[in-house]
N, C-alpha and C positions, 0 to 999 in steps of 0.2 A: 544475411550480412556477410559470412563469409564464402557463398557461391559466387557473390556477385563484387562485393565489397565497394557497400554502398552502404553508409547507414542510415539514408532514407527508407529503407524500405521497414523497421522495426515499428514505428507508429502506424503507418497504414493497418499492418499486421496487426495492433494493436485494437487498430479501428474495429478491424473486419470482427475480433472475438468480440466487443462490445456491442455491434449489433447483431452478433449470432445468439448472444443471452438476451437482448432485449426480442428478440423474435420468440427465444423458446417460451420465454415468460407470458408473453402477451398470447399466445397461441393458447398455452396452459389456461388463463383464464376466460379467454372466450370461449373455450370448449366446453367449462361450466359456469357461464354465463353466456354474455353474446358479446358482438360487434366494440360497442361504445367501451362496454370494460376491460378490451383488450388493450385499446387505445390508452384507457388512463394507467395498463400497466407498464404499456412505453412513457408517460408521460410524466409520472410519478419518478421516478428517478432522473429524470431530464431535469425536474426541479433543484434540485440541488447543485450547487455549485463542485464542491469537488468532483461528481460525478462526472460534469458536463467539461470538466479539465482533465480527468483522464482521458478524452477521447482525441487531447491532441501530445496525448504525450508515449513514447518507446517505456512503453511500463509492461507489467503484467496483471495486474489486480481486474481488468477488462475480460480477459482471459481465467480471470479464476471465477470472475461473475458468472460466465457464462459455464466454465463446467461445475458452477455451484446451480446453475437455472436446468443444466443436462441430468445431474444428480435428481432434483427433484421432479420432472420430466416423471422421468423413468421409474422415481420411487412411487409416484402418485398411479401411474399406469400401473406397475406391477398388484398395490392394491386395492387396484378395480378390477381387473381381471388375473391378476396368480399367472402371470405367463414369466416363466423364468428368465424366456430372453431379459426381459428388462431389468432382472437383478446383474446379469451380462452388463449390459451398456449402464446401468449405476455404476458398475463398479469398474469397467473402462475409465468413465469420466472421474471417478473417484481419483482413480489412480496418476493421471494425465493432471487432475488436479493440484494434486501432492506433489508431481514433480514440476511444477508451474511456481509454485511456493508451498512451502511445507504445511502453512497454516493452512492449506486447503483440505489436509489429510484430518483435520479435526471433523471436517463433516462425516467421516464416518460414523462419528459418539452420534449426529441426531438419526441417520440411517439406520443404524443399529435399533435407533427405539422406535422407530416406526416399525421395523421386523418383527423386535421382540412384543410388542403389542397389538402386530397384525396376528402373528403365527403362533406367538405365545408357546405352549409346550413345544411347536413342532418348529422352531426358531433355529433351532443349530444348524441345520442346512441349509437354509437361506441365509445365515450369517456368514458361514462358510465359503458359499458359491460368492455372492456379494465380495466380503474379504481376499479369497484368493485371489479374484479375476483382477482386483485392487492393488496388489500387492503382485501380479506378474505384471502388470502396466508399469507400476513404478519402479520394479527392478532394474531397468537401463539406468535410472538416474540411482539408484543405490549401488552399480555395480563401478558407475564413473564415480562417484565418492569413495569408495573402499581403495579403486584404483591411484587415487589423484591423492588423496589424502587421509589414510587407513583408516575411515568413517565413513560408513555408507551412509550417514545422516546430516555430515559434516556442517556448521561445527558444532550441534547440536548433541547432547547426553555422553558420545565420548569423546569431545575436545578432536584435536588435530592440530597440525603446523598452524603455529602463531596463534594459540587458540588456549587461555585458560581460566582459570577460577574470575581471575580479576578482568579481563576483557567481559567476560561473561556477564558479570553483574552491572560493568559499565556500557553494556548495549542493554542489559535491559531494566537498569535504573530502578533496581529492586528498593533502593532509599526513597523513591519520591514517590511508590505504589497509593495506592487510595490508604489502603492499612497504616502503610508505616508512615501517612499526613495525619491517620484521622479522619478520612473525609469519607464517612460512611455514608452521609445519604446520599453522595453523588454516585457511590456505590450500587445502594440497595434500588436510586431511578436512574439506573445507567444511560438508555434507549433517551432517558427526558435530560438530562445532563449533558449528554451527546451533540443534543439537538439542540439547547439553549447556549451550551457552554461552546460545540466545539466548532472551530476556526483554522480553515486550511494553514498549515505550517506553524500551526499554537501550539499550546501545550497539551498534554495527554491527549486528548483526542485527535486533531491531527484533521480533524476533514469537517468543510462547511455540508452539512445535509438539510440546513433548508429545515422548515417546520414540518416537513411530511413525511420524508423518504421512513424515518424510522418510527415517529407516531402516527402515520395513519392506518396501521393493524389497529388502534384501540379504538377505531370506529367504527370494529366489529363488535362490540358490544351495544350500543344502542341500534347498528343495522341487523345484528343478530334474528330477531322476530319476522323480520322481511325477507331473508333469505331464501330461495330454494333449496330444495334438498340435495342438488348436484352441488352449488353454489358452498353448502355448509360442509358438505362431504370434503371438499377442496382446501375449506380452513381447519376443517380438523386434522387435513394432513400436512398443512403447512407450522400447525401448533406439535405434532407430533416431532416435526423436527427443528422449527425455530426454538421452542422452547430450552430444550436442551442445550444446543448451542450460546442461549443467551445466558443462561449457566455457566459457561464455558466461558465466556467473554466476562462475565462479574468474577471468575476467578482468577484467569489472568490478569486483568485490572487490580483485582486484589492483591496482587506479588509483584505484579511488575508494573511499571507506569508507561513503556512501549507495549502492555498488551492491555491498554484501555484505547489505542488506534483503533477509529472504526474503520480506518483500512483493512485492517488485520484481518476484518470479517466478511471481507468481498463474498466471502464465498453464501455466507448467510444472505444477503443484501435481496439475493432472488424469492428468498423466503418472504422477506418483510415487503418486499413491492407487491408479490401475487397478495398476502394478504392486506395490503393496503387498498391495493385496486377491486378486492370484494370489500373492503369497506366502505370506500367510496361509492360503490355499483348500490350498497343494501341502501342507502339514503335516498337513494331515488323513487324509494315507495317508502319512505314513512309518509304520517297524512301531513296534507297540506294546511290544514287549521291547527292551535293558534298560526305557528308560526313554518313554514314551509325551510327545513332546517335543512334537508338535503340540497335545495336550489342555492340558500345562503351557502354552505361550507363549499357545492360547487363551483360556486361566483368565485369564491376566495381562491380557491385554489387555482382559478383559470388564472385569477390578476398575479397570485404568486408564479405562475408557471411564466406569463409574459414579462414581467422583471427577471426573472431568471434567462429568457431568452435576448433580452435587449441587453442584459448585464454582458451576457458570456459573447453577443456579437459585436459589442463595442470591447470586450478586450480581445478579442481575434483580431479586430482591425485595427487595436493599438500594438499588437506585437507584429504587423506587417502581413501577417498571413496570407491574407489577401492577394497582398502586393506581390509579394513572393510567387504565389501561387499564377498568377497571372503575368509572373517574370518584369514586372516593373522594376525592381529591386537584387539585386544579387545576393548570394550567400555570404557573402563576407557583411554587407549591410543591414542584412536581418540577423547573426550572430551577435553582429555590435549592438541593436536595436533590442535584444534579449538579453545576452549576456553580459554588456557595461564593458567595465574593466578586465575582464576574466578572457573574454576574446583577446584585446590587447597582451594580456601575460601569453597567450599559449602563441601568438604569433611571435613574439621575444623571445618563446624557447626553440623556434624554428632555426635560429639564427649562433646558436651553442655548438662547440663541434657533435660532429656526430657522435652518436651512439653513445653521448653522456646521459649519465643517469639524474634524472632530476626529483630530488625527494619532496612533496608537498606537508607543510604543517599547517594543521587548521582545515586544509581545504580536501574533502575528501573525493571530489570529481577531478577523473582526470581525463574525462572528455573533450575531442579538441586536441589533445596534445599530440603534433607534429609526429610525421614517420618517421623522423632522421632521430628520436632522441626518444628515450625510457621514462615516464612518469610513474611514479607511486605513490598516490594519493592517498591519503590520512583519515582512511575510511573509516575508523572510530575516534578519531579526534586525540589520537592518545601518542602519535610516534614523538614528539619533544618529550609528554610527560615519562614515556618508559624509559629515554636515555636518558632522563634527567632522576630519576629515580634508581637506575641502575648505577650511575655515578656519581652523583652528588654536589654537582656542580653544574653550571651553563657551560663554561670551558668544555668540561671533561667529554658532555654531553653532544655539544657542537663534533668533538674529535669520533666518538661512539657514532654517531652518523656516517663523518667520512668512513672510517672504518668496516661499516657496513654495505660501502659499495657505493656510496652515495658521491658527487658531482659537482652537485649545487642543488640549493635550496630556495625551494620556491611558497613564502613565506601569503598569508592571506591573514592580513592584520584586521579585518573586519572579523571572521572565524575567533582570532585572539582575543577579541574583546567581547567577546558575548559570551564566549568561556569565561573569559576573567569571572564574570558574574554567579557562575556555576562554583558549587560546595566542593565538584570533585575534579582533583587536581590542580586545586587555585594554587598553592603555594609554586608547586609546577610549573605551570603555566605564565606566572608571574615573573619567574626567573627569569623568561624570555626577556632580554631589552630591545624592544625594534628600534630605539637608537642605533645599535649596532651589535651586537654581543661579541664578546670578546676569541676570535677565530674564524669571524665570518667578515668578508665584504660584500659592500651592494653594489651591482654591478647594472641594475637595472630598476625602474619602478616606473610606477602609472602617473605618479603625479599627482595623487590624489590620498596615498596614503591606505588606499587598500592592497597593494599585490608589491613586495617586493622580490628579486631574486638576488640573493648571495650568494658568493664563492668563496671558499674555504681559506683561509689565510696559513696556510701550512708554518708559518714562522712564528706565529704565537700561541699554535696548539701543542699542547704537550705530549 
């Protein structure tokens, strides 16, 4: 984006690491099976809806799937044959991982235990090798942190600019965790919770997976007996390090209510598709009398896979993609056709003098906003409640803004009201009156009552 400066080219990008881990994956499992169960480990995650939506989105979780599918690659080789290289290229990908999103850096904990249970006493230098090569990969991205914002981890364990206790607990919603609801069994069948409960853009979970992506590993226990011995080799190394990590994910779930995201876990995701797709592969030799169980769960899952496929190509061609793609349609048309109202705001800030700063409440994207003019989006949802908290007033609060550099305000009354609903910073939040609050004018809106923008009334701030 910035050689070219185009931001088309970050979803392709996006694309291309999505099917570089659906190759490593599928490759992995026909090598200890054959042909057909390589396919169903492409195919196994195609099921799922969130999955099959980040492949058109400028994301990174594509990108972590895949050095989470390079990770195990390389760990599964290393113990079939103890060639070092491939503790190298683990912990390359490890490392590349980590600075991709830091959650990736967690798959070391199940690498670790596959080491320490391949090598046992003789572990520390394959930990070592593994770790270091991990941790020089990731060095560029800890050396522009310490740089940028004197935290090589930023804003993670030592805080940084704009970064503290209380921002802290309000990105990770340590009040609504599984603990602090209660909500142990969703807890103790996380993987079954996941998968019944979660709903792109819902609550805790965050991502539709479809009945399979995360329980069809448990269809290694009845294909278990059927297996080969290369076949079972391959799931004992994917229990050696799924395991762990699932660990991992019920703990975070258990403190935080953002780390019950099965996004969070992209990097795991390679784990549960190889074991999912030997589970599927063992059904196809159990007997066929009474009842031929492996054909049935097959069927089902082919008819699940084809609603998955009919779903996600009727909403491609309800977002224009197509159209777009085939140039019927222009970029201003497919923005509106996606974006609503939000397109229309950011072409209203084109029209501000230049190189006004325009602050966002509510609305934490400030994508889209025009070259002539500064946006700074409200990326935790918190900048009215910190002035409003620091002051004590809506007034004072409005003026703490100007103060801070700010232009005009670019207000997202739909964001307001779904806060409203929210425990933390209602009183806050509430002070807001989109009536008008007292030191702002509107100077602009949709019409519709979701995006207004104001300008500062300098004569009745104090």
């Amino acid at each position: 984006m910035s050689a070219f400066g185009r931001d088309t080219v970050a979803a392709p990008l996006h694309f291309g690491f999505g099917v570089l881990g659906l190759i490593l994956v599928a490759g992995l499992v026909r090598r200890h099976t054959d042909v057909r169960a390589g396919w169903l480990a492409v195919a196994l995650p195609l099921s799922a809806t969130s999955f099959w939506l980040l492949f058109g989105w400028p994301y990174v979780d594509l990108a972590v799937f895949a050095y989470g599918a390079a990770v195990l690659v390389a760990a599964v080789n290393w113990r079939e044959h103890r060639e070092t290289g491939w503790l190298v290229v683990a912990g390359v990908a490890l490392g590349f991982g980590a600075g991709t999103k830091y959650t990736a850096g967690l798959l070391a904990i199940g690498l670790a235990a596959m080491i320490v249970v391949e090598a046992r006493s003789r572990a520390l230098r394959p930990l070592l090798l593994a770790g270091g090569v991990a941790l020089v990969t990731f060095a560029p991205w800890m050396v522009r942190g310490a740089l940028l914002y004197g935290n090589p981890v930023y804003p993670f364990l030592f805080g940084g600019p704009g970064w503290n206790a209380e921002r802290a607990a309000a990105f990770s919603a340590t009040g609504q965790s599984f603990l602090a609801t209660g909500d142990y069994l969703a807890l103790i069948f996380l993987p079954i919770a996941a998968t019944i409960f979660g709903v792109e853009k819902g609550v805790y979970f965050s991502f539709t997976s479809g009945p399979w992506l995360l329980l069809a590993p448990l269809l290694l226990i009845p294909a278990w007996p059927w297996l080969q011995a290369r076949s079972r080799h391959l799931a004992i190394n994917c229990a050696l390090i799924g395991l762990p990590l699932l660990i991992v994910w019920m703990v975070m779930a258990a403190l935080t209510a953002i780390g019950a995201q099965t996004r969070l876990m992209a990097m795991a995701l390679p784990v549960a598709v190889a074991a999912g797709a030997l589970g599927l592969h063992g059904l196809e030799f159990l007997p066929r009398k009474p009842v031929y169980l492996g054909f049935v769960v097959r069927a089902v899952f082919a008819g699940t896979l084809l609603l998955a496929a009919l779903d996600m190509t009727r909403l491609t061609w309800r977002e224009g993609a197509f159209a777009y793609a085939l140039n019927i349609i222009d970029r201003s048309s497919f923005e509106d056709n996606n974006l609503g109202t939000r397109a229309l705001a950011m072409r209203a800030l084109a029209d501000l003098p230049p190189d006004s700063e325009v602050v966002f409440l509510w609305e934490p994207r400030a994508y889209g906003c025009p070259e002539t003019v500064v946006c700074r989006g409200d990326l935790l949802l918190d900048t009215w409640a910190r002035a409003y908290s620091s002051t004590g007033s809506s007034t004072r609060a409005v003026s703490a803004l100007r103060e801070q550099g700010a232009d005009y305000l670019l207000v997202w009354e739909t964001g307001l009201e779904f806060l409203l609903a929210e425990a933390q910073a209602q009183d806050a939040n509430a002070a807001f009156d989109v009536s008008g609050p007292e030191g702002l004018v509107p100077i602009w809106s949709d019409g519709l009552g979701s995006y207004t923008l104001y300008a500062f009334d300098a004569g009745s701030l104090p």
